[in-house]
N, C-alpha and C positions, 0 to 999 in steps of 0.2 A: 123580577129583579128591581132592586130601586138604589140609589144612590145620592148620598148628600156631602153638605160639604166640610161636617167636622169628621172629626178622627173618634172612633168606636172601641173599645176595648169590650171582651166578654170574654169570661171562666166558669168554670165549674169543675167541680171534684172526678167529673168521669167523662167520659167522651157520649157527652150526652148534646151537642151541640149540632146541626145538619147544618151545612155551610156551604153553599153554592156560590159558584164565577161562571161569567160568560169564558174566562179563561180556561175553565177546568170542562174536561168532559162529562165527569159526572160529579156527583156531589160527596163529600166526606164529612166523616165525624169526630168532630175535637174536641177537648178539652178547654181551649183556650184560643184566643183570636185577637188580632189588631185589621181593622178596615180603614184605609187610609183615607183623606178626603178624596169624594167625588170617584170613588172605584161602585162598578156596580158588584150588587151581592143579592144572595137569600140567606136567612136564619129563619129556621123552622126548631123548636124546642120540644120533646117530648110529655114534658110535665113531671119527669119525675124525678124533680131534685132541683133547689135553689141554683140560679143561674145568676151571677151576680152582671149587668150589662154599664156598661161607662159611656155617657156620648160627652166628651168634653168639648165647653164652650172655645171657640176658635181664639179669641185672646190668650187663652192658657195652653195653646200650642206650640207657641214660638218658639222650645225646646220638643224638635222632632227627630230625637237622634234615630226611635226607632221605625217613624212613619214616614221617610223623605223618598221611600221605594213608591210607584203606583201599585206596588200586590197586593196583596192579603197574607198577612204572616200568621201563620198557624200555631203558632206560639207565641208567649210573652218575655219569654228568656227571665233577664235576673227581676224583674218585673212580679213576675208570678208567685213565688213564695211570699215577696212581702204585699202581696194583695190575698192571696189567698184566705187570708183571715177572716177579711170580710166578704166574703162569699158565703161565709156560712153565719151570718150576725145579723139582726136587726139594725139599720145602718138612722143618724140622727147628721142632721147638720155639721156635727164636730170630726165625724169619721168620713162624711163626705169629703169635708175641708182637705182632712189626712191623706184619703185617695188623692185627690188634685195633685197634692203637694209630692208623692210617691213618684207620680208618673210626669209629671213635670219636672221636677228634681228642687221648685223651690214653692215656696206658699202663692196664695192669690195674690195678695199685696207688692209681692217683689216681682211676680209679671207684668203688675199693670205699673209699676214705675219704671219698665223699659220700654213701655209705651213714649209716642210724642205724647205729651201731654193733652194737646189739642182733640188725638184719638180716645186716649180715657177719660175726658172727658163730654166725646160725642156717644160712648158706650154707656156711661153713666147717666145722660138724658136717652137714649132709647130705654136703657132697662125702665127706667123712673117713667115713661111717656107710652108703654108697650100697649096699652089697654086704649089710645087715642088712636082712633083711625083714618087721621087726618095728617099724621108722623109723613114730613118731607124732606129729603136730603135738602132745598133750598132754605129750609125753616134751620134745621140742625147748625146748615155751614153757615146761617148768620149770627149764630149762638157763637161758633169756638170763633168768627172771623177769619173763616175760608172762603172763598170764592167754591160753590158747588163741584165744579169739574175737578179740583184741586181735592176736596175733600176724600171725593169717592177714589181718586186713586191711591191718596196717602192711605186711606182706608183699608185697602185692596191691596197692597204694597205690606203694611205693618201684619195684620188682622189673617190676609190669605183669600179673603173671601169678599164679594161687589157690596157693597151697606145696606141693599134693597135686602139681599140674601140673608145679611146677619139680623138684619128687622123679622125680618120671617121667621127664623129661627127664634127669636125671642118671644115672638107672638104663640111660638108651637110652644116651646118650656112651658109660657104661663098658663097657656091651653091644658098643656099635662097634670100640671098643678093642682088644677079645676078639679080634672074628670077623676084623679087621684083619690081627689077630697069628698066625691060622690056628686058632683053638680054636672047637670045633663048636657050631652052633649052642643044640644041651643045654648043655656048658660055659660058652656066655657068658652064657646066660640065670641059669645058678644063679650064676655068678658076680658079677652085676649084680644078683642081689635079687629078679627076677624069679620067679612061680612055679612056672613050667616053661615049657616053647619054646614053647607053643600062644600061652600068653599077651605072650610075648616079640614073636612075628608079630604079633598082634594091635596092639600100640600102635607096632608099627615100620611097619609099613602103612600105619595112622592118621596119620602124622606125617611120611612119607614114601614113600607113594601105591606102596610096592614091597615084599618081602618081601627080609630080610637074603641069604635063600638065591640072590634074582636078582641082586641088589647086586655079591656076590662070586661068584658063575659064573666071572666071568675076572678074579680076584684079585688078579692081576700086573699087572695096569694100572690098579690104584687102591690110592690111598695115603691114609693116614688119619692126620691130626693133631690131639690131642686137647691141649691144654696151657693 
C-alpha cells in the first residue's frame, strides 16, 4: 500500500484495474477510479489494454467537488465520458492541458490566478530551481517577502499540501521525465535534485507503491506526459 498527496484519476475501457484499500476486505476490479489525497491504496494492471492514469499537480486541485470524501470512488461519474477519449489516444502536451482543464473545470492559467500571488509565485521558482538541491523554504520566503513560518502555512492552507512535500513532488515529475526519455535511473535522480538513486527509489515507492525500475521494464508501452 502507498499513499501521497495529490488527487489520482485512472480509466480504462474494461475492468481491467485491481484496486486495493486498507478499508476494503479484499481487492476489486474497475474500470475507473479517483484516490483522493493522502488515502492509502494498491493498483496492480494486468497489461492488457491502455490504462489511461492522471496524478494532478496539487495547485490544480482547488476545485475538488469530486475528491473532498477521504474514499476512494470507484467511478468517475459525468467525468468519464469526456475523458474517455483519451484513454485510448496518443496523448501530447495540448491534450494533457485539455485533461487538467476537464477535471478541474477551468484551464492552468485561471487556477493559478486564484492563487495569492505570492504562492504562484513561490511554485513558479520551485518548478524553475527543481534540479538545485540546495532549494530552502528560507531561500524561497525571502524571494516572494515572507517570513518562512508564514510561508509554509499560506502554502499549506492555499496548495493542500506542507512545501517540503510539494518540492518532493516536483523533484518526482522531473525524475519521471528523465527515466521516460530513456535516462538511467543515476541520471534522473541527479538530474531532479535527488541525492542519489537509493533515495530517488525510496520516495518514488512511497508515492507510488513501485520502484521506477519496475515502472519502465517495458518502456515502450508507456508514455509520460509531464506539461
Amino acid at each position: 500500500m502507498h499513499a501521497h498527496h495529490y488527487v489520482q484519476y485512472g480509466l480504462s475501457n474494461s475492468d481491467s484495474i485491481k484496486l486495493s484499500s486498507e478499508e476494503w476486505a479484499e481487492s476489486i476490479r474497475v474500470r475507473a477510479f479517483i484516490v483522493p489525497s493522502d488515502v492509502s491504496h494498491q493498483i496492480e494492471l494486468d497489461g492488457s489494454e491502455k490504462v489511461l492514469m492522471i496524478w494532478l499537480d496539487p495547485e490544480f486541485s482547488i476545485k475538488r467537488s469530486m475528491t473532498d470524501a477521504d474514499i476512494i470512488n470507484t467511478s468517475l461519474g459525468s467525468l468519464e465520458s469526456d475523458l474517455k477519449p483519451y484513454a485510448v489516444q496518443t496523448l501530447n502536451c495540448e491534450s494533457a492541458n485539455q485533461i487538467r482543464g476537464i477535471i478541474t473545470g477551468w484551464p492552468a492559467a485561471d487556477a493559478m490566478d486564484k492563487l495569492d500571488n505570492r504562492i504562484s509565485e513561490s511554485i513558479k521558482w520551485i518548478k524553475s530551481r527543481v534540479k538545485d538541491q540546495t532549494i530552502t523554504v528560507e531561500h524561497l520566503a525571502e524571494t516572494v517577502y515572507l517570513s518562512p513560518g508564514r510561508l509554509m502555512h499560506l502554502f499549506s492552507e492555499q496548495i493542500g499540501i506542507p512545501i517540503r512535500k510539494y518540492i518532493l513532488w516536483q523533484r518526482l515529475r522531473a525524475a519521471l521525465l528523465k527515466l521516460a526519455d530513456g535516462e538511467s535511473i543515476t541520471e534522473a535522480a541527479y538530474y531532479a535534485g535527488f541525492t542519489d538513486s537509493p533515495h530517488m527509489n525510496r520516495v518514488f515507492k512511497a508515492n507510488f507503491g513501485i520502484t521506477p525500475s519496475k515502472i519502465f521494464k517495458n518502456s515502450r508501452f508507456i508514455q509520460v506526459i509531464g506539461c
